[in-house]
C-alpha positions as CSV (number, residue, x, y, z in Angstrom):
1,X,151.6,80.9,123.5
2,X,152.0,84.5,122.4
3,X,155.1,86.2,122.3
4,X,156.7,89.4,120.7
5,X,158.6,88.8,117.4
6,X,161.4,91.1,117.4
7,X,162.4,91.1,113.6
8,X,159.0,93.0,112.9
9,X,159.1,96.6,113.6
10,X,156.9,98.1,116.2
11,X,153.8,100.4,114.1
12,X,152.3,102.9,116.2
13,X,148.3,103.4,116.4
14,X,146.2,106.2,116.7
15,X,143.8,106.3,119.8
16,X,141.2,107.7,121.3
17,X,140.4,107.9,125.0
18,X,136.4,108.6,125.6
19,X,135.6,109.0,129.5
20,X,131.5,108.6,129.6
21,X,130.5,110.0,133.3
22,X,127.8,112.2,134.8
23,X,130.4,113.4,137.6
24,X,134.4,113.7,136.1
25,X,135.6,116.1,134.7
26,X,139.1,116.0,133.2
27,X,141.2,116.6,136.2
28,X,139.1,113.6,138.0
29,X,139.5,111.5,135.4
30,X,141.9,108.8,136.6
31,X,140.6,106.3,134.6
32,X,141.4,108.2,131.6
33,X,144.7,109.3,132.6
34,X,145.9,105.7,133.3
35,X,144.6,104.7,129.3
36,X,146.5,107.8,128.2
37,X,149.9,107.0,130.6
38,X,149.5,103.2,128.8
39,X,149.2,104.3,125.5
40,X,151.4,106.4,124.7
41,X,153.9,104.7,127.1
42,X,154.0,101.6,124.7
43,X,154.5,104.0,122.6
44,X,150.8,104.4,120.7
45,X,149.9,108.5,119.7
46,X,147.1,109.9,121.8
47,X,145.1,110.6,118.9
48,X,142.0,112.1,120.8
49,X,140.6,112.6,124.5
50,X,137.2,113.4,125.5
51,X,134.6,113.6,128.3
52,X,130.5,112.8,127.4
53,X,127.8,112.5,130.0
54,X,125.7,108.8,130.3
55,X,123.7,109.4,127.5
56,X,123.3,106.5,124.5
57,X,122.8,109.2,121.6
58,X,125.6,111.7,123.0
59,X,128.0,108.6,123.8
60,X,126.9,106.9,120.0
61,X,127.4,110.8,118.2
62,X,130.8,110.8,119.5
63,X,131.9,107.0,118.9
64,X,130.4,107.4,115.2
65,X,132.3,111.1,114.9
66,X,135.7,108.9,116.0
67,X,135.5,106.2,113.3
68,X,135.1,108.5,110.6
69,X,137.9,110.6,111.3
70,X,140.9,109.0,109.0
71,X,143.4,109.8,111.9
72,X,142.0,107.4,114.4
73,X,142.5,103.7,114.3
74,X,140.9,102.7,117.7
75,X,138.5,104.0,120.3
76,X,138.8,103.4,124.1
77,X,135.7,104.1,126.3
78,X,135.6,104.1,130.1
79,X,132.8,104.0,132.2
80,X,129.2,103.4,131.8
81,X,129.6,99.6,131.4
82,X,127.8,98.0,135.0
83,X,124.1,97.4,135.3
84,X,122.6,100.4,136.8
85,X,120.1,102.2,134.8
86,X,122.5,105.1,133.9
87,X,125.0,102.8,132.3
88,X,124.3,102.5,128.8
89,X,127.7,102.4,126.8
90,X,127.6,99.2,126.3
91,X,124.4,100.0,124.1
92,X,125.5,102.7,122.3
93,X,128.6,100.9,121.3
94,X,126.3,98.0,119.7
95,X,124.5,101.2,117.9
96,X,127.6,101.8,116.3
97,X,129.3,98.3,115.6
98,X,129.4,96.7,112.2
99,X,130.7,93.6,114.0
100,X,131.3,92.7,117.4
101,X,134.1,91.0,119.1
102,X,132.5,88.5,121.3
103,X,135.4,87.4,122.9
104,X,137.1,90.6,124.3
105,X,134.5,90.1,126.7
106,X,135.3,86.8,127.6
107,X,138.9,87.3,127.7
108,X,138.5,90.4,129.8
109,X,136.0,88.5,132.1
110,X,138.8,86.1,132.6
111,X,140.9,88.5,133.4
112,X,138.9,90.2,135.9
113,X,138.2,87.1,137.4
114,X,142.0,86.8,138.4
115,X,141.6,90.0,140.0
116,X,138.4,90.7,141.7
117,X,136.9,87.2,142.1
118,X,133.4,86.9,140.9
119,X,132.3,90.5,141.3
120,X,134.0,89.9,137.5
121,X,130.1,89.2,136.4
122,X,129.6,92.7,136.7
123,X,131.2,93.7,133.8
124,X,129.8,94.3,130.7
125,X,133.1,95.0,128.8
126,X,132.3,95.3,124.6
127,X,134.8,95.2,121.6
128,X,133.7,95.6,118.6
129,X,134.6,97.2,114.5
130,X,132.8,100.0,112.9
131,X,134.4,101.9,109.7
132,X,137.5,100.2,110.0
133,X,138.2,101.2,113.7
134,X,138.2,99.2,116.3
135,X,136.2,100.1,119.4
136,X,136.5,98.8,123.1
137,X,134.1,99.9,126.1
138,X,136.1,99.4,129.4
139,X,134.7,99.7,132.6
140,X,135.0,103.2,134.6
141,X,138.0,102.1,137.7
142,X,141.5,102.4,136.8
143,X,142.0,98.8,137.8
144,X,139.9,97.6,135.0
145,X,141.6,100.1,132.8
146,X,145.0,98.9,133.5
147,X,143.6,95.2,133.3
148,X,142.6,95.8,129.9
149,X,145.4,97.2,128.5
150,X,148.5,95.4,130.3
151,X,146.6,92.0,129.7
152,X,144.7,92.2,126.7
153,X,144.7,95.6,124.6
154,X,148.7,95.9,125.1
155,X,149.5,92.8,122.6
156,X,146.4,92.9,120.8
157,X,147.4,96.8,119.2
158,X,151.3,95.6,118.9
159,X,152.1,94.5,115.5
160,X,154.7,92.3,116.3
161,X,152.8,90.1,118.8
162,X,152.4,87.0,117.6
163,X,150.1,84.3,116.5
164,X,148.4,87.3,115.2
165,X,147.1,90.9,116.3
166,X,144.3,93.6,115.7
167,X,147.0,95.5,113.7
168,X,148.1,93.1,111.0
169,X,144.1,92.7,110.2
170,X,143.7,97.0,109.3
171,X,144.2,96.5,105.9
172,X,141.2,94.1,105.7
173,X,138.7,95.5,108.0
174,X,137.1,97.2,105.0
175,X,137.6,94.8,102.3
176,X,133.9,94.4,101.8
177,X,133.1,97.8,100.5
178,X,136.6,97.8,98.2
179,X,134.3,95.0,96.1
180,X,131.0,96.9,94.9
């Protein structure tokens, strides 16, 4: 069972919140605001915040611009990630991945099961690493948002939780270029 060791100290991350949508713009964009309130209310740094239209090469451009900036350890995108022919995040996240996390989607499909039944199946929720950042493509309602974080993302970026967590694993994410 996981569980929050108290004798390790808490490490903030740096994060980015991408919004991919044809329609919002920042003051609509709830979705975005309830990753930001999460975030920074566990006490993680907002590290970035933007708005890109359902394109794969606009959405890929600013995903690859956000893993090489040094001062961004993870990437939240939300929106694009249903089956209508507009949504292609989910795509240009795989453009971008060095390795995919297979089961963030299964977890968060678990997850949304609890919630919405089997409309879950609609969901094509991604994790994945690229250049030593970690990258996750949630779907576009706050609900899902707040889903995400407060039952998966929440532990997963806190240091402390135990067996283990994306955080203790930075270090390493690159340890296969540090050998050439």
């Amino acid at each position: 069972m996981s569980r929050i060791d108290e004798s390790r100290a808490f490490i903030p991350v740096r994060i980015a919140v991408l919004t991919v949508s044809d329609t919002r713009s920042a003051a609509e964009d709830r979705s975005g605001d309830t990753l930001v309130e999460r975030l920074t209310g566990a006490g993680h740094v907002l590290a970035a915040r933007g708005i890109v239209r359902d394109d794969r090469d606009v959405i890929a451009a600013q995903l690859r611009a956000w893993v090489a900036d040094p001062d961004i350890d993870v990437i939240l995108s939300t929106g694009g990630t249903g089956l209508t022919g507009r949504d292609v995040t989910v795509e240009a996240h795989r453009d971008v991945y060095e390795k995919e996390i297979e089961a963030f989607a299964t977890v968060f499909t678990v997850v949304s099961l609890q919630k919405i039944g089997t409309s879950a199946v609609q969901s094509r929720a991604t994790g994945g690493v690229a250049g030593g950042t970690y990258l996750f493509a949630l779907p576009g309602s706050p609900g899902a948002c707040r889903d995400a974080w407060d039952e998966i993302l929440r532990w997963q970026l806190d240091y402390r939780h135990r067996p283990c967590n994306f955080v203790e694993i930075f270090p390493r994410l690159e340890e296969h270029r540090r050998r050439k």
